[in-house]
LORORO-708550 format. One record per residue (C-alpha): residue in one letter; x, y, z. Coordinates in steps of 0.001 Angstrom, whole numbers, padded with zeros to 6 digits, always signed. Layout:
BEGIN
aXYZ...
# end
This chain:
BEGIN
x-007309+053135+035651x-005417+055673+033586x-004799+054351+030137x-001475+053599+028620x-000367+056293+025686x+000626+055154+022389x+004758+055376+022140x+005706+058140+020344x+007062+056874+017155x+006812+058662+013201x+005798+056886+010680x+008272+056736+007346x+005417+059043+005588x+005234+061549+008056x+009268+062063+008306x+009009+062437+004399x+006129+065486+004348x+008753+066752+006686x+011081+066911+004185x+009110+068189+001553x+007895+071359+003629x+011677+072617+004108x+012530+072133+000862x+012104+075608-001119x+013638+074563-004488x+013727+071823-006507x+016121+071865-009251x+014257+070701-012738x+017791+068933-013942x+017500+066475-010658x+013840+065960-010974x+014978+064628-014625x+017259+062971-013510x+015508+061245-010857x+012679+060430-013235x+014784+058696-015368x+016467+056185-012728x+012275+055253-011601x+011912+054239-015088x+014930+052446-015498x+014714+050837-012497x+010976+050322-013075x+012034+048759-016734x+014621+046008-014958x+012083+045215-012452x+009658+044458-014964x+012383+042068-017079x+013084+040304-013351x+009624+039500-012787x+009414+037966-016424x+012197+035906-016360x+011858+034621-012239x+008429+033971-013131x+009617+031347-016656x+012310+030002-014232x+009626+028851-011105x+006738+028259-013501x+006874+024627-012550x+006655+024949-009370x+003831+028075-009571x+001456+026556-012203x-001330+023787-010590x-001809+022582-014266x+001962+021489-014359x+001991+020292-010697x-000884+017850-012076x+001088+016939-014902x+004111+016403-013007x+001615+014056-010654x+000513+012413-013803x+004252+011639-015071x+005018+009796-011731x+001485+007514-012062x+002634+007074-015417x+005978+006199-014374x+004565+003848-011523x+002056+001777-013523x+004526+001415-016420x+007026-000255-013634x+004124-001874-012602x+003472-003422-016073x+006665-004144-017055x+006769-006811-014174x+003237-008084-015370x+004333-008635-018860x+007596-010450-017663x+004970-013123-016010x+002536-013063-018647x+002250-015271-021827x+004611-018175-022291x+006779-017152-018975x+003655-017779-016810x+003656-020633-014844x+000863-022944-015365x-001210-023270-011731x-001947-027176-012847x+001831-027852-013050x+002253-026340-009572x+001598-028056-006278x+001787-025036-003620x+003424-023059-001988x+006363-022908+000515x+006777-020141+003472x+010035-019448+004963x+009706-017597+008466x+013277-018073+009781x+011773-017777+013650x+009630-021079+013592x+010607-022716+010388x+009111-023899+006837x+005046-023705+005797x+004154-026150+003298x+000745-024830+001590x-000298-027587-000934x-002769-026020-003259x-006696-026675-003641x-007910-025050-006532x-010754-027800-006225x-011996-025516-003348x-010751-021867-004508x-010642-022326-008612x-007889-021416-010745x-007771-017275-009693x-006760-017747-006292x-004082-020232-006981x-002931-017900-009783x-002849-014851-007754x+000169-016766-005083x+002075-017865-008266x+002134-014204-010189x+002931-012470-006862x+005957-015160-006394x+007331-014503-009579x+006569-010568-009584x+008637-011062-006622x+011239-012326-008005x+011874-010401-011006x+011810-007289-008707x+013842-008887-005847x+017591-009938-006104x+017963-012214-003246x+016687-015388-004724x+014393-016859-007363x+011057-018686-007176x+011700-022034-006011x+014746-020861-003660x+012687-018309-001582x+011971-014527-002773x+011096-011398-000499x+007789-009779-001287x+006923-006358-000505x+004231-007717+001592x+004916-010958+003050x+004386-011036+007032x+002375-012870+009559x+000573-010549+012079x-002145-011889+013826x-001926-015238+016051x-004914-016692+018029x-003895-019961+020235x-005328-022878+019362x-007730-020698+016228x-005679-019312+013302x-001968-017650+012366x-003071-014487+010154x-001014-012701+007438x-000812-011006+004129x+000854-012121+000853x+001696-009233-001849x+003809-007653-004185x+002493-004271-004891x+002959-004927-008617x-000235-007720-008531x-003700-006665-007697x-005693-009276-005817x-008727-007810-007191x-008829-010409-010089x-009124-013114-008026x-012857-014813-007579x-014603-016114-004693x-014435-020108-004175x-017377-021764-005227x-020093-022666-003538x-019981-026780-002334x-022616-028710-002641x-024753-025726-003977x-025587-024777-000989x-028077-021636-000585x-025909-017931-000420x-026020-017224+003675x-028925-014639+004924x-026726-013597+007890x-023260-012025+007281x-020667-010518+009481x-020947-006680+009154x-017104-006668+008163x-018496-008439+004605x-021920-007317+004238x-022381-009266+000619x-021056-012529+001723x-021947-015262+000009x-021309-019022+000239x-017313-019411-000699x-016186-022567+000682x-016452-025546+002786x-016893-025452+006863x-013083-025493+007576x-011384-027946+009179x-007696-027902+010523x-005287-027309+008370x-007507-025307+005635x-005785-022253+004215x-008148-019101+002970x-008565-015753+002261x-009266-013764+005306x-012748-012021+005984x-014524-013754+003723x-012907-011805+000789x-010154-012530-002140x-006997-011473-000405x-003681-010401-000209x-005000-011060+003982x-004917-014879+004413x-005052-017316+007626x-004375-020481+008538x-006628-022881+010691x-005528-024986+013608x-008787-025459+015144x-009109-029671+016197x-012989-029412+015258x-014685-027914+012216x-015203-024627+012375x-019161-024512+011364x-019589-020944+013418x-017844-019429+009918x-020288-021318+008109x-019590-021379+003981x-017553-017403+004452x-014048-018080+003253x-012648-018980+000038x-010118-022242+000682x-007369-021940-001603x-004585-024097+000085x-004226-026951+003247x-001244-027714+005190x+000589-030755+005910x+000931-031993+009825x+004714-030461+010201x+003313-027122+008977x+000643-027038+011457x+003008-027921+014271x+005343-025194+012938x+002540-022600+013123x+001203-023363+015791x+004775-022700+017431x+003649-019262+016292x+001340-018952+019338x+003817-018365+022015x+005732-015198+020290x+005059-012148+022028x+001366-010414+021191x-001076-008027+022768x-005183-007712+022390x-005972-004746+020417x-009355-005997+019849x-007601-008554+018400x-004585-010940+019535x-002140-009144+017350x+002227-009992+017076x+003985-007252+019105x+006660-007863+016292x+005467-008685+012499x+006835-011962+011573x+008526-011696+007900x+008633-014568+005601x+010198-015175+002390x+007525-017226-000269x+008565-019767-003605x+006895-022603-005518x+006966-026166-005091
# end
């Protein structure tokens, strides 16, 4: 097969030697002259390059791109703060003066969660009441015992006849303060756990319908509440207890069941079911 030629085309180099072999003088004023607009122009280049480069040098520099990274953290956890000092100290609401708290899903109506810090302690019980509160300093549609809008408030799981899942926070409150229930009864720590919480320990009672906890067997923001008729012994001592609802509330979840879901390993909501939160 014959091979293709290369197109016949002069490179810019090759059309200036051109040049320079007809040229037969070269008049010393213009080679002066043209010396001194290379250094000029040479000079302003030098000055552009200088001043572009102090104009863009926060954009160019990775040590200013990390401080500028470090001004927004700062920025965040000093928003962050300022809502935990507006519930700290005398403004904090004292769990003991605080019976539980009240979920308002406008789709299937009102969750009454009485507390039981006998079951979860005082950490659990204070977690719900700072992220209420958090919630309302940072929301403007209500106040704490007249329904506030969390950043994280939604129900997402439902299995007939088992449990309604769903997650309460406010991205202001960590729920890594909160400890584990205790132990009833001082029972012995489990020797087999779920491979979702390797280091499970005894948290709780068996629980029984109604019973409100932390979900897989840790210390929230996920929660769930039981509707199973028998105790549920197969979860043995897993999940810290922190709340229990009334009969109207279980009925009302338990309305939950026939929204639209799918199995994704899981019976999850094809739709995540909002809720607003306050304190009764």
């Amino acid at each position: 097969m014959k091979r293709s030629s290369a197109p016949n085309i002069s490179a810019p180099l090759s059309r200036s030697g051109a040049r320079r072999k007809t040229s037969s003088f070269i008049n010393p004023i213009c080679v002066a002259a043209t010396i001194s607009v290379l250094i000029l122009i040479s000079l302003g280049g030098t000055l552009l390059f200088f001043a572009s480069s102090g104009n863009n040098s926060n954009l160019d520099s990775p040590l200013n791109n990390n401080e500028g990274e470090s001004q927004q953290q700062q920025s965040s956890q000093l928003r962050r703060q300022q809502s935990a000092d507006i519930i700290s100290g005398e403004e904090k609401r004292d769990p003991t003066n605080t019976q539980g708290l009240l979920i308002r899903a406008d789709q299937i109506g009102d969750i009454r969660i009485a507390f039981r810090p006998d079951l979860a302690g005082p950490s659990s019980i204070q977690y719900v009441i700072d992220v209420v509160e958090a919630a309302s300093v940072a929301s403007s549609d209500g106040d704490i015992q007249n329904g506030v809008t969390c950043s994280r408030c939604n129900f997402y799981r439902a299995e007939p006849k088992l449990l309604l899942q769903g997650v309460i926070a406010q991205h202001s409150i960590s729920s890594h303060s909160v400890s584990l229930g205790p132990c009833p009864d001082k029972l012995p720590p489990q020797s087999h756990c779920p491979e979702h919480d390797p280091n499970c320990g005894c948290h709780g009672p068996i629980m029984t319908k109604g019973m409100v906890g932390w979900a897989g067997g840790g210390e929230g923001p996920d929660f769930f509440l039981n509707t199973f008729d028998k105790p549920v012994d197969w979860w043995e001592h897993q999940h810290t207890v922190w709340g229990e609802l009334d009969e109207e509330s279980i009925r009302v979840v338990e309305s939950a069941y026939d929204l639209p879901a799918h199995k994704q390993g899981m019976r999850m909501l094809d739709k995540h079911l909002e809720f607003s939160i306050e304190l009764f």
